[in-house]
N, CA and C atoms as an extended XYZ file, in Angstrom:
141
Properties=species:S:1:pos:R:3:atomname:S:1:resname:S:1:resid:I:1 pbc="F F F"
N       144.840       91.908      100.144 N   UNK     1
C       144.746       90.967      101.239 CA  UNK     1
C       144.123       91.666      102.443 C   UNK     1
N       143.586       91.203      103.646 N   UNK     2
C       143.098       91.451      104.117 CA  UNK     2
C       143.791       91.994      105.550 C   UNK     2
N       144.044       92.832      106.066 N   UNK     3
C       144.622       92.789      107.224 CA  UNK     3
C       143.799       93.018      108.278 C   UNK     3
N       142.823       94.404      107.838 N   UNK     4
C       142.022       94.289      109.211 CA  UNK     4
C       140.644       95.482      108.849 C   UNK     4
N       139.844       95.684      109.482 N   UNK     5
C       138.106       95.510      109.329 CA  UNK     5
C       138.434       97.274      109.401 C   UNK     5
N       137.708       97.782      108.386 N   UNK     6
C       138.328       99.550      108.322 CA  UNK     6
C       136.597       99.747      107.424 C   UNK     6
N       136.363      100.878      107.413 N   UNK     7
C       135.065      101.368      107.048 CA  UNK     7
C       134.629      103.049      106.902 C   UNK     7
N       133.779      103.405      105.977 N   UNK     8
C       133.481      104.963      106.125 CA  UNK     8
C       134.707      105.280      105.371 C   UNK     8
N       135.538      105.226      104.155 N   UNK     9
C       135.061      104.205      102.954 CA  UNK     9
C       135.584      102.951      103.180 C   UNK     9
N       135.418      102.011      102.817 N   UNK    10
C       136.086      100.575      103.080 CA  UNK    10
C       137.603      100.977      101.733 C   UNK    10
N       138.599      100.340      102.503 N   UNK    11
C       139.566      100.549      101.251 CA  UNK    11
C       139.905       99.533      100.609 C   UNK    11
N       139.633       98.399      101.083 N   UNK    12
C       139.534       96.976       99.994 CA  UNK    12
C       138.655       96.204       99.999 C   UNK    12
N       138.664       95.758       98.842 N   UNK    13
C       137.303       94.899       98.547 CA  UNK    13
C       136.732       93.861       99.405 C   UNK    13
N       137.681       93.450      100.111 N   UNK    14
C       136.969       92.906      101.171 CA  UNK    14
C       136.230       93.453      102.650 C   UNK    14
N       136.387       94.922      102.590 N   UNK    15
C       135.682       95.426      103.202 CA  UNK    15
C       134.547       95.753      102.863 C   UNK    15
N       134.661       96.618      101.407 N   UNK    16
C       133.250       96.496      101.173 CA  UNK    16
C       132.294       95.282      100.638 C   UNK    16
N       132.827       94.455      100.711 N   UNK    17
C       131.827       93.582      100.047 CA  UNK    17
C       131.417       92.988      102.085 C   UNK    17
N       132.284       93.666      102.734 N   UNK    18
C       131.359       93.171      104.381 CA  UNK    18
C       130.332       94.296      104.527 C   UNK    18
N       131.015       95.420      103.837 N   UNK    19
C       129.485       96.363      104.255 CA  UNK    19
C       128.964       96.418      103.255 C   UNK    19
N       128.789       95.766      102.530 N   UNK    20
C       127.547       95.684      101.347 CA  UNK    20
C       126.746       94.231      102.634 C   UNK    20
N       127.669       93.672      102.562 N   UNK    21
C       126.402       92.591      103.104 CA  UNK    21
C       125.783       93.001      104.461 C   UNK    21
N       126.021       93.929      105.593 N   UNK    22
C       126.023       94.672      106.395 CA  UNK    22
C       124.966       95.421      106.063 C   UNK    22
N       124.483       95.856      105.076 N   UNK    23
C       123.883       96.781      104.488 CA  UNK    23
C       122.453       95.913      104.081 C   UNK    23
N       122.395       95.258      103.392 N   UNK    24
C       121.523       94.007      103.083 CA  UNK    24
C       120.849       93.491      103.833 C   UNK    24
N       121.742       92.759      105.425 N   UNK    25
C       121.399       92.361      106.361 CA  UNK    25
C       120.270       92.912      106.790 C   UNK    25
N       121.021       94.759      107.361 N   UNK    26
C       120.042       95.332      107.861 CA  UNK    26
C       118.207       95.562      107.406 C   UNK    26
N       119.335       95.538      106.074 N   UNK    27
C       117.688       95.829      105.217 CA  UNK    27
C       116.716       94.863      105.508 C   UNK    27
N       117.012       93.290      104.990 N   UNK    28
C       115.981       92.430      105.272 CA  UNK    28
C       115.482       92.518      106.713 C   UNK    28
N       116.005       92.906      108.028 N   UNK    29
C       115.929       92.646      109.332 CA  UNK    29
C       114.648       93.841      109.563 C   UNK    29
N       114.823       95.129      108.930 N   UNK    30
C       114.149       96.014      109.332 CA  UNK    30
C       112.852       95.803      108.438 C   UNK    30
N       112.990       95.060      107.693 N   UNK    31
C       112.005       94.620      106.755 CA  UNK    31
C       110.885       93.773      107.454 C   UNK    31
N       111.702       92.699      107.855 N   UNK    32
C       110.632       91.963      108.421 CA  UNK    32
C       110.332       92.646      109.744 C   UNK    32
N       110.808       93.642      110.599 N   UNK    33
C       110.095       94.328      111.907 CA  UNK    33
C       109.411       95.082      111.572 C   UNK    33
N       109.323       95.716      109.985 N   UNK    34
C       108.520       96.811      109.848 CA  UNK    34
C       107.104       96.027      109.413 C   UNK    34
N       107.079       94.568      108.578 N   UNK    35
C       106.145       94.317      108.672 CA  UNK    35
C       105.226       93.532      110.036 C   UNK    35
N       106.045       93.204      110.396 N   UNK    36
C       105.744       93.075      112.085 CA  UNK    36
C       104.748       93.607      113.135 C   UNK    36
N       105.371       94.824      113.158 N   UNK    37
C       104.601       96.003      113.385 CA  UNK    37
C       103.529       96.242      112.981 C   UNK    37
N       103.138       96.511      111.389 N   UNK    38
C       102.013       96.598      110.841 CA  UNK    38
C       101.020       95.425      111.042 C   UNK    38
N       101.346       94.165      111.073 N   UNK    39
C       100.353       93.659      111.174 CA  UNK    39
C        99.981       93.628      112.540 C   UNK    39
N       101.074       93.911      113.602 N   UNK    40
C       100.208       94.110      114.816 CA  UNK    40
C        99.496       95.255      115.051 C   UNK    40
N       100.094       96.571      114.491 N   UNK    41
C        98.742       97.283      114.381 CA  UNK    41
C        97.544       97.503      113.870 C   UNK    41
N        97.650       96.139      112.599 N   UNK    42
C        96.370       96.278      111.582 CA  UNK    42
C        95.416       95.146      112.879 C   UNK    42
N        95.864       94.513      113.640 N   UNK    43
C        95.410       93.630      114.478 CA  UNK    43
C        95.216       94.053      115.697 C   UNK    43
N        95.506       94.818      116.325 N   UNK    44
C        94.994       95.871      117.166 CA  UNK    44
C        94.267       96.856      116.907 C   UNK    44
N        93.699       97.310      115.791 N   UNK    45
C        93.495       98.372      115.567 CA  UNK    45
C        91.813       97.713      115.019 C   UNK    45
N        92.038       96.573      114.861 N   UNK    46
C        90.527       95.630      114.426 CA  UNK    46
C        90.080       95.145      115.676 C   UNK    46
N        90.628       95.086      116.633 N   UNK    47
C        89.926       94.775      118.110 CA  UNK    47
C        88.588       95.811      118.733 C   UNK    47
């Protein structure tokens, strides 16, 4: 059961399954800024 939000290791499954998705999140987020980036520099860089 859940009592309260613990991490660095998570000790129940409902922790880690918050930092698995925590983890995911980040990923897609830095994903789309990293392509972000690139196309503004492939677009600056054609000016």
């Amino acid at each position: 059961m859940f009592e309260a939000r613990n991490r660095r290791p998570p000790r129940d499954p409902f922790n880690a399954i918050l930092s698995l998705g925590y983890i995911l999140h980040s990923q897609v987020v830095f994903g789309f800024i990293r392509k972000w980036i690139r196309s503004l520099y492939r677009f600056l860089s054609s000016t």
